[in-house]
C-alpha positions in Angstrom: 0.0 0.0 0.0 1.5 3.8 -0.9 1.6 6.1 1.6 0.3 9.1 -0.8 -3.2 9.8 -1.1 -4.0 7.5 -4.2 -4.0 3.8 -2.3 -3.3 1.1 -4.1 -4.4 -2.2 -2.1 -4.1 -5.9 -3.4 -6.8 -8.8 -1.6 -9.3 -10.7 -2.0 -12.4 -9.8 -2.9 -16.2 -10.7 -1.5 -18.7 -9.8 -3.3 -21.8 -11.9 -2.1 -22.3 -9.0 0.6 -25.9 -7.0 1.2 -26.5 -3.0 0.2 -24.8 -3.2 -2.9 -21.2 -3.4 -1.1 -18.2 -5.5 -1.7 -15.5 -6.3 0.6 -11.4 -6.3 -0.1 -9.9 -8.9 3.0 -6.2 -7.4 3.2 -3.2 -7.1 5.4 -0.5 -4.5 5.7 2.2 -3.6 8.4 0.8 -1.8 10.8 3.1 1.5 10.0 1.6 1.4 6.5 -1.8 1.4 8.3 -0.7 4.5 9.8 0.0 5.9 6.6 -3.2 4.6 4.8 -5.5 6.6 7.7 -7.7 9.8 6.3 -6.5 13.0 7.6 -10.4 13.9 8.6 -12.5 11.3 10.8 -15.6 11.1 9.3 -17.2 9.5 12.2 -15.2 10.7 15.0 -18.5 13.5 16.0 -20.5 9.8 16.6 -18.1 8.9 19.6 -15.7 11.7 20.4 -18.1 13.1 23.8 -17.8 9.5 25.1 -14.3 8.0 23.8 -12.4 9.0 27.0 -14.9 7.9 29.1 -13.6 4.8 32.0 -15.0 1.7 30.0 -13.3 2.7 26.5 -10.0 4.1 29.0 -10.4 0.2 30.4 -10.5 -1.0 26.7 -8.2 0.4 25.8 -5.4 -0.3 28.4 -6.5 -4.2 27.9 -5.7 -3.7 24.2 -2.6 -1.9 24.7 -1.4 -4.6 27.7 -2.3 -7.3 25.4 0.1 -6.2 22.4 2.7 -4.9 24.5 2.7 -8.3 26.6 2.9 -10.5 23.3 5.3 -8.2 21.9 7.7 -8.7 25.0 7.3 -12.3 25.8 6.8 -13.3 21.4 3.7 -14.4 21.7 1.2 -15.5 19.4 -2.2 -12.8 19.3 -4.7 -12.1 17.9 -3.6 -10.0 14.7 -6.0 -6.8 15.2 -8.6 -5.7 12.5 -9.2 -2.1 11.1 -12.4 -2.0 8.9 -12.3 1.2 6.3 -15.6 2.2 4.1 -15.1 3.9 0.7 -17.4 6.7 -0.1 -15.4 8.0 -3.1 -15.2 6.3 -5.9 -12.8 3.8 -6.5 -11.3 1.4 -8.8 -10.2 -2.4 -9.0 -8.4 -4.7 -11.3 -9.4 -8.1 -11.8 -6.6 -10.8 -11.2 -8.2 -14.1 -11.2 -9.3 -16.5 -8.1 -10.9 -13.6 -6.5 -7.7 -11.5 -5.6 -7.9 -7.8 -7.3 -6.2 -4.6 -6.8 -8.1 -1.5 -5.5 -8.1 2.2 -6.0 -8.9 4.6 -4.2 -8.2 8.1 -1.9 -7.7 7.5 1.1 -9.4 11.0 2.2 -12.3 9.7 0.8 -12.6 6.8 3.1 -14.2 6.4 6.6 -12.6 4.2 9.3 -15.4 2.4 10.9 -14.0 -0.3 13.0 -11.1 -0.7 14.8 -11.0 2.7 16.5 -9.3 1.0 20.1 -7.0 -0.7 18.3 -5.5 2.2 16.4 -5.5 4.1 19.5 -4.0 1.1 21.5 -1.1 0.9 18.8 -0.2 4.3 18.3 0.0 4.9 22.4 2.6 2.1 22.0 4.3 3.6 19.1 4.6 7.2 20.8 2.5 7.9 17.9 -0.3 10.9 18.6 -3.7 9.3 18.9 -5.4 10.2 15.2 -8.7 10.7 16.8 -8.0 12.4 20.1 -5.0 14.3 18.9 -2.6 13.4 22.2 0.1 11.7 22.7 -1.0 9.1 26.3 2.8 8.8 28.0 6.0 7.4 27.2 5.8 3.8 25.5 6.9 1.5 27.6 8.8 -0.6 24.5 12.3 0.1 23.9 12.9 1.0 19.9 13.5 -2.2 18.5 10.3 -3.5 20.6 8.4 -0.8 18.8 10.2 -1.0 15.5 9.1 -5.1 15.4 5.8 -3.8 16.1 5.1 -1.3 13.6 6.7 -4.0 11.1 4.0 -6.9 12.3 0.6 -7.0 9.7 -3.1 -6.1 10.8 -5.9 -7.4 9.0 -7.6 -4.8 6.7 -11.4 -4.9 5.2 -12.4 -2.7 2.5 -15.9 -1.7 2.1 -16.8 -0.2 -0.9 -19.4 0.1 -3.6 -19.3 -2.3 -6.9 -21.2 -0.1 -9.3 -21.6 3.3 -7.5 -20.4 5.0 -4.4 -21.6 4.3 -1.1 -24.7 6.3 0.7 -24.1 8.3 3.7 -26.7 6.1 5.0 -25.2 2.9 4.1 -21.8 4.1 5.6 -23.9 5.3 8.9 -25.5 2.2 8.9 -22.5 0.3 8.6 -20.7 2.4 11.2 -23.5 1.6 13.8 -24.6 -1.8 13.4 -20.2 -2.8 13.6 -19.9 -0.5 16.7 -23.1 -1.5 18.7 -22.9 -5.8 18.1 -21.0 -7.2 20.1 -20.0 -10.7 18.6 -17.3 -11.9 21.3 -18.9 -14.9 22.7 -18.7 -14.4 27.0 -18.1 -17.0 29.3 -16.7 -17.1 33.2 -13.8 -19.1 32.7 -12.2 -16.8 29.8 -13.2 -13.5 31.6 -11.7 -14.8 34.8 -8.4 -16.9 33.3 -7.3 -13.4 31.5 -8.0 -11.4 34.4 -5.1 -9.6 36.1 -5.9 -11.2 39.6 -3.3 -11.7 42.9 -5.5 -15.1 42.8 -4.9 -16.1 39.1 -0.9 -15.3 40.6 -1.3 -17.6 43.5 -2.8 -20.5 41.8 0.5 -20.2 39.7 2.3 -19.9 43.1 0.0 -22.8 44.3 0.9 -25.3 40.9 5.4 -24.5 41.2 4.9 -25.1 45.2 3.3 -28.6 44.4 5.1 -29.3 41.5 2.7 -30.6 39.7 4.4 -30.3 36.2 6.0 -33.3 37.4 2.6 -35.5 37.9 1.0 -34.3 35.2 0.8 -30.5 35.1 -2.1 -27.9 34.8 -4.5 -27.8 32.6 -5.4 -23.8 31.0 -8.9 -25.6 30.0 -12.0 -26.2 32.7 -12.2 -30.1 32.6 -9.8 -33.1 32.4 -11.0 -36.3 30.6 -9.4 -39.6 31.5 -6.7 -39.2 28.2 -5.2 -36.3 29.5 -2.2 -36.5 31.5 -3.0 -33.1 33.8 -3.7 -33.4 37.1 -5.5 -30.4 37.9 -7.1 -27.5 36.1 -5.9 -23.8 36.7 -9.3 -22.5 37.4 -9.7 -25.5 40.1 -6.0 -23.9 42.0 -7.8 -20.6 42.1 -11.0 -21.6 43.8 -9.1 -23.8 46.0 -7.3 -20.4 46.9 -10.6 -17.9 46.9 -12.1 -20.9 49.9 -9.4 -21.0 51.5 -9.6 -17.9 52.9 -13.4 -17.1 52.6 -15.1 -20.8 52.7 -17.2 -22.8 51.0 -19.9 -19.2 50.7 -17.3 -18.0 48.1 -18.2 -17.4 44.9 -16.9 -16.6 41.3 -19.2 -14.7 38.8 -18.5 -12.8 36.0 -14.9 -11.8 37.5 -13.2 -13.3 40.0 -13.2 -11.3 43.5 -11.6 -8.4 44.4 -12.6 -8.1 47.9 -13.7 -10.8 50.8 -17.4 -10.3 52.2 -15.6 -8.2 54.6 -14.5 -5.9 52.4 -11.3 -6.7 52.6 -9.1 -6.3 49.3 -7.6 -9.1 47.8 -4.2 -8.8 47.6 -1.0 -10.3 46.4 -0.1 -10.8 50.9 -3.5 -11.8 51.5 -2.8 -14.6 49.0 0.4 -15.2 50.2 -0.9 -15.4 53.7 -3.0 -18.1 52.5 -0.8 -20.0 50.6 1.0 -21.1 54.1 -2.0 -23.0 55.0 -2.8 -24.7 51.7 0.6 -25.5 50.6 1.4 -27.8 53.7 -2.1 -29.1 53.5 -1.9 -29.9 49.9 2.0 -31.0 50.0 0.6 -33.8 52.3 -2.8 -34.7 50.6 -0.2 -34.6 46.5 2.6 -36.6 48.6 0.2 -39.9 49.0 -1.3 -39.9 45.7 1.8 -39.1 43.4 2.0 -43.3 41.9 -2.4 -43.1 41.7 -2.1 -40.1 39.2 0.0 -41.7 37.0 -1.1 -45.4 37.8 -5.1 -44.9 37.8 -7.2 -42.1 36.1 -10.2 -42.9 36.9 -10.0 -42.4 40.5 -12.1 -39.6 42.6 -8.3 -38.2 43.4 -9.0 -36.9 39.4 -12.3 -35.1 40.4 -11.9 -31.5 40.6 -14.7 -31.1 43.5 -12.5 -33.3 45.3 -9.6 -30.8 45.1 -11.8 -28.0 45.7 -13.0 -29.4 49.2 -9.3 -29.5 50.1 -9.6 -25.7 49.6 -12.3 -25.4 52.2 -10.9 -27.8 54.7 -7.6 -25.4 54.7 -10.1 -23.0 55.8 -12.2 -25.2 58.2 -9.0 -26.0 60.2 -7.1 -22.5 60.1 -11.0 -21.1 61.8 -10.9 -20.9 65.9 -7.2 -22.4 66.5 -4.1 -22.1 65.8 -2.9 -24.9 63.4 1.6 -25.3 62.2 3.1 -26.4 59.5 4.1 -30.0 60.3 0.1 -30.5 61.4 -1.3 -29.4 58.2 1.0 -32.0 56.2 0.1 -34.3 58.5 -3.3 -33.4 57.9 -2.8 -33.6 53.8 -1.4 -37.2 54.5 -4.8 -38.2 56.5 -7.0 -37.2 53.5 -4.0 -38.5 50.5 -4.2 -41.7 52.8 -7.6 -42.6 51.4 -9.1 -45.3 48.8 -9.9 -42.7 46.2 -11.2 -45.4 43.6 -14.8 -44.9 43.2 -15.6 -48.9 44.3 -14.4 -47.7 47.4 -16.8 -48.6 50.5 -15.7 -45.9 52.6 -17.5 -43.4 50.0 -21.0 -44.7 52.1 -20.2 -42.8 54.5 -20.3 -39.4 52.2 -23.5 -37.8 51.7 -22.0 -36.8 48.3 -22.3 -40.2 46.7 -24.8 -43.0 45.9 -24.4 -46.0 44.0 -24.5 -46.3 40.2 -27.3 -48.2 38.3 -24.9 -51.3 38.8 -24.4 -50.7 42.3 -20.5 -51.4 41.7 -19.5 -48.1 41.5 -20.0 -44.2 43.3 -21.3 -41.5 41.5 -22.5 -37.8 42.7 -25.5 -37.8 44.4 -25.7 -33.8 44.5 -27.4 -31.2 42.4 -24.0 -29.6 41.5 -20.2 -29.7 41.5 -20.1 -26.9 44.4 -22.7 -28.9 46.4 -20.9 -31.9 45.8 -17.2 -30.2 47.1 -19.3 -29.2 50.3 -20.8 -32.6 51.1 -17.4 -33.8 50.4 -15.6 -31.6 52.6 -17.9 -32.5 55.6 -16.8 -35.8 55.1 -12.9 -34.9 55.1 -13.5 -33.2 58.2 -14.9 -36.1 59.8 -12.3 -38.0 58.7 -10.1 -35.5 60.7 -11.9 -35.9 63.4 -11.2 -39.2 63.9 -8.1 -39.3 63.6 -7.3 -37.1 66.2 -9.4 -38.7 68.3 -8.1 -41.7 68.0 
């Protein structure tokens, strides 16, 4: 693509679109993308009251964290979008297979998606902002982090009319409908794995301590089938942290927590603080069943409730006395101690389980996983008990 006003843009082209339109699918470097912007922002008057506002500030810091992160560590991304409309005329050359080259001004185009992301780049370039007209701080790349930027590709779509220019309606149209659907499917487990949480940090803490890499490792996804070799999952290490220190009432929705029921903040030394009671718990529970991960996958020892209601038994014994080290391992070791295969006739005595339609084996007997981690950690309390009773 040429940096002058005339464009010249080579992609492929999709015509099968509504309105009239067609559609070039591109790429170019994301400096030439600089170069290929209009000097006038069409529909900058649609958003520019609200652009600054704390959700598109958020946004936009998530965006610009996100490439500066991959940039740093080289890791794979998401390559970002810009979407441009055409209302002045343009023209294209037919090359076969559906590729073609396109004409056009680029003063006489509209950008009409993408807006964060050119924002989000050009803070990270030192570049001013082409909207707001500011330049938002020092980068916090060095020259060649920002020079391997600028050289990376962003995908570019084309909008523009085959047989006569667009309508300002069609562009307006086009403009709202991109800006106002959001198409980014939500769920829990992503908005919680990506957020920037002391908890995510201590289930990291949580997996090195225990070394589970070495039976198995952790597993970024929410479930483990019987193939896989992980032991754990990393959502399961953060809800074992999260009950430690508030119980079994804990609970993740949309995000995961930033303060206890208390109001207290969740921080890195509140996690920390928490770790020295589940580590020495855990050490003790991982330290009998290291041969039954690898040796038997189908055991309860796999169940992720069952890890979670070692969560909330770090909490049960840390409430109303004063518990060491050495007595939480020992503690772990009671619990690891156990028949964890699910023929096992001890289970009876756990309110969590019935027998299957065979009556060979145990299987839930609970409405839900949480339910079934709190009728389990009854149980492993009991079990406590009795040992030191004993």
């Amino acid at each position: 693509m040429k940096s002058t006003d005339e464009q010249m843009l080579v992609g492929y082209q999709i015509t099968k679109i509504l309105g009239g339109l067609a559609l070039l699918q591109s790429s170019v470097s994301i400096e030439e993308l600089f170069d290929a912007l209009p000097q006038e922002h069409l529909m900058w008057d649609h958003f520019a009251a609200n652009y600054e506002r704390s959700v598109n500030k958020e946004r936009l810091s998530k965006l610009a964290n996100y490439f500066q992160k991959s940039i740093v560590k080289d890791d794979p991304f998401d390559i970002p979008h810009v979407s441009l409309a055409i209302y002045g005329c343009s023209r294209e050359e037919l090359h076969g297979n559906g590729f073609i080259t396109l004409q056009y001004e680029k003063n006489r185009a509209a950008v009409v998606d993408g807006f964060l992301v050119i924002s989000a780049l050009s803070n990270l370039l030192d570049r001013t902002d082409p909207f707001t007209g500011k330049v938002l701080g020092k980068s916090v790349l060095s020259e060649m982090q920002k020079a391997v930027l600028a050289s990376l590709d962003v995908r570019i779509n084309i909008y523009y009319g085959r047989s006569k220019k667009i309508s300002e309606e069609s562009l307006s149209k086009l403009f709202f409908d991109i800006n106002s659907i959001d198409t980014k499917v939500y769920s829990q487990h992503i908005a919680t794995h990506i957020q920037e949480s002391p908890l995510n940090l201590g289930a990291r803490k949580l997996a090195k301590e225990l070394e589970l890499d070495a039976l198995g490792g952790v597993s970024e996804l929410n479930k483990i089938t019987k193939s896989d070799s992980y032991v754990v999952t990393h959502s399961t290490l953060t809800s074992i942290i999260l009950t430690s220190i508030a119980g079994k009432g804990a609970r993740i929705d949309k995000q995961l927590p930033t303060h206890l029921s208390d109001k207290t903040l969740i921080t890195v030394q509140v996690i920390d603080e928490a770790l020295k009671t589940v580590i020495p718990l855990m050490k003790g529970w991982v330290s009998c069943l290291e041969n039954k991960f690898q040796q038997n996958s189908n055991g309860f020892h796999r169940s992720m409730q069952i890890w979670q209601a070692i969560g909330v038994v770090a909490y049960n014994l840390t409430q109303n006395t004063k518990i060491t080290e050495s007595e939480l391992f020992t503690a772990g070791q009671v619990l690891g101690q156990m028949d964890y295969s699910k023929s096992a006739s001890h289970w009876s005595r756990c309110k969590a389980f019935k027998k299957d339609a065979s009556g060979t084996y145990w299987i839930n007997a609970t409405g839900g996983g949480r339910t079934m981690r709190d009728k389990v950690t009854d149980y492993f309390m009991v079990i406590l008990g009795d040992k030191s009773s004993s």
